[in-house]
N, C-alpha and C positions, 0 to 999 in steps of 0.2 A: 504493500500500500504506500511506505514512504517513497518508495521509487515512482509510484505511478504519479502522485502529489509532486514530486522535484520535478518530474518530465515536465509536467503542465504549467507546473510557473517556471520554468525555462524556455518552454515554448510562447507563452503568454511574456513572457519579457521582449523573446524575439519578436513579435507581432507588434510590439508596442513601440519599437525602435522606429524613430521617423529622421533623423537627421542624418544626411547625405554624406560620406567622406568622402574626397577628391584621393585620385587614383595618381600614382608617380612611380618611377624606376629610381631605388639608390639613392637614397636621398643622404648626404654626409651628417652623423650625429657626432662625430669625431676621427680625428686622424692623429698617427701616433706619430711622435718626434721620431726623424732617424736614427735607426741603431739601439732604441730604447722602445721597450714597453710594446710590440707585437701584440693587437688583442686577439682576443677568440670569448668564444662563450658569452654570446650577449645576449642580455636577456630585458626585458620589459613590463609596466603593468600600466593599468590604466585606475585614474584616480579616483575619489569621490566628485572632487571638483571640476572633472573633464580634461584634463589636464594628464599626460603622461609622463613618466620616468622610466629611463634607461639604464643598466650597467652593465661591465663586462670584467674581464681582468686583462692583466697585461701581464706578459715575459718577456723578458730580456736581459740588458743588460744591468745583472743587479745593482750595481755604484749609483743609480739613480733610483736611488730608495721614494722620493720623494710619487714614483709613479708605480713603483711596483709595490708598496708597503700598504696598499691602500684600493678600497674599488671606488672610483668615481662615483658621481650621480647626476646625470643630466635630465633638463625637462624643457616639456614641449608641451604650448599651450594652443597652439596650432592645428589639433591634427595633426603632428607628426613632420610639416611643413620644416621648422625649426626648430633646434635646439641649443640649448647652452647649459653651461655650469648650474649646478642648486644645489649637490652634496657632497660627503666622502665620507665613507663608512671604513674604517681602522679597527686593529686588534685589540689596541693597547696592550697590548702583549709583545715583548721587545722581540726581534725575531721573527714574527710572527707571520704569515699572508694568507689575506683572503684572497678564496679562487672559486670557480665553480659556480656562481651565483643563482639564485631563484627567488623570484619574488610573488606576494600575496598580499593582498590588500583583506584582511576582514571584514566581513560582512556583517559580524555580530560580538557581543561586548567575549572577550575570554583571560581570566585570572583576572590582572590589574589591568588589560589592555584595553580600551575601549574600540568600539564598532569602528570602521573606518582608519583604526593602525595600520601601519602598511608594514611588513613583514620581508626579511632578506635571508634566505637559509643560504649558506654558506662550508666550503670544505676552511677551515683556518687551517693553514698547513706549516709546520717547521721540520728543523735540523731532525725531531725526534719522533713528531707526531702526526697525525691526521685527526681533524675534531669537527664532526657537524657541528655548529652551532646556528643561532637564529641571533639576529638583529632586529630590534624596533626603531621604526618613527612613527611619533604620533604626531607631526608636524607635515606630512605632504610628502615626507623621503630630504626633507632639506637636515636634519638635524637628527642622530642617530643612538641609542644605545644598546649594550649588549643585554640577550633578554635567556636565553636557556640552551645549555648544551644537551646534544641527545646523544649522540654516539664519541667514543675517542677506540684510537685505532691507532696503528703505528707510523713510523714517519713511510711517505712516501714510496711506493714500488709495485711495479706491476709484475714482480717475479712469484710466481704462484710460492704457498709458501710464508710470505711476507703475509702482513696484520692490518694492513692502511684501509678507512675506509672516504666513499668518494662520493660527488653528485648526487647534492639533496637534489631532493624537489617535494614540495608543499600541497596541501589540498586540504583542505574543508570541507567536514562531509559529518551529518548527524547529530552536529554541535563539540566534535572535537577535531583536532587538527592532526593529518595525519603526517609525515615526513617519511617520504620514504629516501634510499641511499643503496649505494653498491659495497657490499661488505664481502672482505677480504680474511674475517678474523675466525671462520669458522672451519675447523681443520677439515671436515668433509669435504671441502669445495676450494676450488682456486680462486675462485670471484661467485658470489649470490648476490639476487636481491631482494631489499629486506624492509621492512618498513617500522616504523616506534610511533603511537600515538599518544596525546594529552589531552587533555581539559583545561588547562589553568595555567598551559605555557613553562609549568613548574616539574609537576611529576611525569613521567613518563613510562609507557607500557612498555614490555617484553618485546625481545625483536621477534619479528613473525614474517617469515619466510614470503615471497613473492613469487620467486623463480629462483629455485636450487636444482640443479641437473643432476643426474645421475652421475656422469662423466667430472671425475676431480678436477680435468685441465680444462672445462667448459668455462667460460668467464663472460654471463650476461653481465651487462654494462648498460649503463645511461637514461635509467627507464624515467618515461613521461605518462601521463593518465590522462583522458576525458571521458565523462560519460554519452551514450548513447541516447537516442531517445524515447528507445523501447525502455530503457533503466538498465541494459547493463552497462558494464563499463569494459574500455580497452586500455592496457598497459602496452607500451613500444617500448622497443630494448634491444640493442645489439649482443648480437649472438655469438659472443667472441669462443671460435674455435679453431682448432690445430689443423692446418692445412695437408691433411697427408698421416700415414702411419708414421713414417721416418723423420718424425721433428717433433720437436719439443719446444720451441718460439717460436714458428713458422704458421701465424693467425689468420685468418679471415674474420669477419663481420658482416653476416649478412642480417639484415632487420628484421626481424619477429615479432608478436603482438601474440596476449593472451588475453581470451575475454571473461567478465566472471560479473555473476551477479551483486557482485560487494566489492566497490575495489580495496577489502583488508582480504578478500579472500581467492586472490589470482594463482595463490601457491598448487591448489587442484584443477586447474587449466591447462588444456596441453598448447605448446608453444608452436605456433603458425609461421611459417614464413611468409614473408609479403613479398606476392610473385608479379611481376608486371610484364608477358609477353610481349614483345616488340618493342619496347625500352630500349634506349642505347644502354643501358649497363641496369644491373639487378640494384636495388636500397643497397646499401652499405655501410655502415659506423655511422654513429650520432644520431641518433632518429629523435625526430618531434612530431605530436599526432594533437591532433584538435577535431573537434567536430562541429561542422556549420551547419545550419537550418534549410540551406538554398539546396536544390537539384533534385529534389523529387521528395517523397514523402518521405523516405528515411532520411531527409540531409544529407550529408557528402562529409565522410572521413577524411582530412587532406594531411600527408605525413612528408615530412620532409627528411633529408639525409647528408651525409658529410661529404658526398661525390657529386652531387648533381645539382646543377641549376635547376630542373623541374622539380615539382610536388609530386608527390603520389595520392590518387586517389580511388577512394572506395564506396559505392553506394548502397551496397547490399551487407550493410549494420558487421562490416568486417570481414563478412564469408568471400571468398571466390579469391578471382582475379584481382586486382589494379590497375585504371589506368592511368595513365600520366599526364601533366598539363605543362605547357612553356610558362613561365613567370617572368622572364626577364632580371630575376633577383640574381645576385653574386652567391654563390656556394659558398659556405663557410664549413669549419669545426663546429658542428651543436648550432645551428641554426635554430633559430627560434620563431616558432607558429601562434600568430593570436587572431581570434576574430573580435572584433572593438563591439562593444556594449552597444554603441547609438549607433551604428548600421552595421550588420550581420551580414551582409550581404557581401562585405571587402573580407580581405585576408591579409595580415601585416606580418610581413617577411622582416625579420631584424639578423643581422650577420654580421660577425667578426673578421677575422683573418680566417685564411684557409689553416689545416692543421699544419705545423710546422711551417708555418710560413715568417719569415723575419718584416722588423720596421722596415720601413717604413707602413701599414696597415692601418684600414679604415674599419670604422662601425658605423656599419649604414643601413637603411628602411626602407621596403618595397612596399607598396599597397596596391593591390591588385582587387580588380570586379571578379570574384571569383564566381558570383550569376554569371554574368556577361560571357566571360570565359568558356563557362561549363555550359550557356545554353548554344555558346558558338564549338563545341563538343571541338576543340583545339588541341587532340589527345595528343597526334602525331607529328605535328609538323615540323617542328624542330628538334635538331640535336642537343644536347645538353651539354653544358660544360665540367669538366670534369676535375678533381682535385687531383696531384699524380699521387700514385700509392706508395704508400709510408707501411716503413715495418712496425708493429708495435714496438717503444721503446723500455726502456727501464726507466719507468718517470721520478726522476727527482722532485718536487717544489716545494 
């Protein structure tokens, strides 16, 4: 019943949206100084006040602490048109850096926070450790403090083995908040993922599995959630495995999606590939999955990935095939998919750097008619741009 009830005023929000967004290609939210500060992972939310903010992180050259000790905060009062300077969110923890970013604006009062907090889960990563933590502002995202740790994990490494864990990301659902994250700590597995929920931003629940594979050297990664509008819901996650009997670092990443009627209960889902015949190239690493109202009675699943300038999409509530659509947007590392509150009908492409790509690197915003698009059924006609392929590293940060 609570599902059927969320459907309805989620559909009844979309029906209600009347204001028009203007459609653009790449729109610059920032560019990083040469030699310094290379971003990736950019991520965005949209505010109480109509008004958006941005963040991402940056690597490079560390001697410029001043840029890598720290995630920005830019806002856009625009539409997305413009942006500038309105925050910085820091460890205070010497040493310390935030990376990974996800943001959430609540929608309802939780512990001390009131309704309309805007909310930043973060990996804070040092010399020793890896730490989900969460950030508050109750100010718009201009002014920030540290608000509850959920998971600590060990420093840094993607060698099966090692303890670090990686890549919140955030959701609200039932009246508590869930986080979920990619966990490294659990000796069954080389990489899971896992999720910790709360009430009061304070306590936190038992981690509880999402997607743990049978296979020790499996390593899903990077999972994103949206619900359906039947009520259930879909997790996306890269499917990091071993290329071959004869390797043991030699990974792929192809995209996969588990559907489940509770998204605390994806762990008994069996794991889907997202297959797109005729695609220049299959999903691959970094996936983001959102779901819009536009394209027929089920809406349109639209999934993005670390290889490809196009989207993927799905109209049949996740099952089957995928087709693909041209966007025009830049590829990034963990591209980022939102559909904006006051017309559903766009889709806002936010991108960093490509993965391993050095400064000079932009963060920049696509907006696309994703109606228009899907009713001009634009599956094929272009080729895609592609990231070159990168070997999984031993990630330090």
């Amino acid at each position: 019943m609570a599902f059927v009830q969320l459907s309805s005023l989620l559909l009844a929000t979309f029906a209600a949206s009347t204001v028009a967004v203007d459609v653009f290609t790449n729109v610059t939210i920032y560019t990083s100084p040469n030699n310094t500060g290379a971003t990736s992972y950019a991520r965005t939310e949209e505010l109480p006040d109509g008004s958006w903010i941005a963040t991402w992180n940056s690597f490079g050259d560390r001697s410029n602490s001043s840029i890598l000790s720290s995630l920005p905060v830019y806002r856009s009062t625009d539409e997305g048109h413009t942006w500038g300077p309105w925050g910085k969110v820091g460890s205070g923890i010497p040493g310390r850096r935030l990376v990974q970013p996800h943001l959430l604006v609540l929608t309802e009062d939780m512990g001390e926070y009131e309704e309309g907090t805007v909310l930043l889960a973060v990996n804070a990563a040092d010399n020793n450790s890896t730490n989900i933590e969460i950030y508050a502002s109750e100010d718009l995202g201009e002014n920030w403090k540290f608000a509850t740790r959920v998971a600590v994990g060990g420093r840094g490494n993607t060698t099966n083995g090692a303890t670090p864990v990686w890549e919140p990301f955030l959701l609200l659902h039932n009246h508590k908040l869930i986080c979920y994250y990619s966990d490294q700590r659990d000796p069954k597995h080389g990489q899971k993922l896992a999720h910790q929920t709360t009430r009061d931003l304070v306590k936190w629940g038992p981690v509880v599995n999402d997607v743990a594979e049978k296979e020790y050297t499996d390593r899903p990664g990077m999972q994103t959630v949206t619900q359906l509008p039947n009520g259930k819901w879909v997790v996306s996650f890269e499917y990091a495995m071993l290329n071959g009997t004869n390797t043991t670092t030699d990974y792929i990443f192809p995209v996969h999606i588990r559907i489940a009627d509770d998204p605390e209960k994806f762990d008994g889902s069996p794991s889907i590939p997202v297959k797109s015949p005729g695609a220049p190239t299959r999903p691959d690493a970094a996936p983001y999955v959102v779901w819009s109202p536009v394209g027929g009675e089920n809406g349109t699943l639209v999934l993005s990935d670390n290889d490809n300038s196009v989207v993927f999409i799905n109209q049949k509530l996740g099952l089957g095939e995928w087709q693909w659509l041209e966007t025009g947007a830049s590829n990034a590392y963990s591209r980022e998919l939102r559909i904006p509150k006051d017309d559903t009908s766009k889709l806002w492409i936010t991108a960093g750097g490509r993965y391993g790509a050095k400064a000079p690197t932009k963060v920049e915003i696509t907006i696309l008619d994703l109606e228009e698009a899907l009713e001009k059924k634009n599956f094929t006609t272009h080729r895609s741009v592609r990231s070159p392929r990168v070997k999984l590293p031993d990630v330090t940060i």
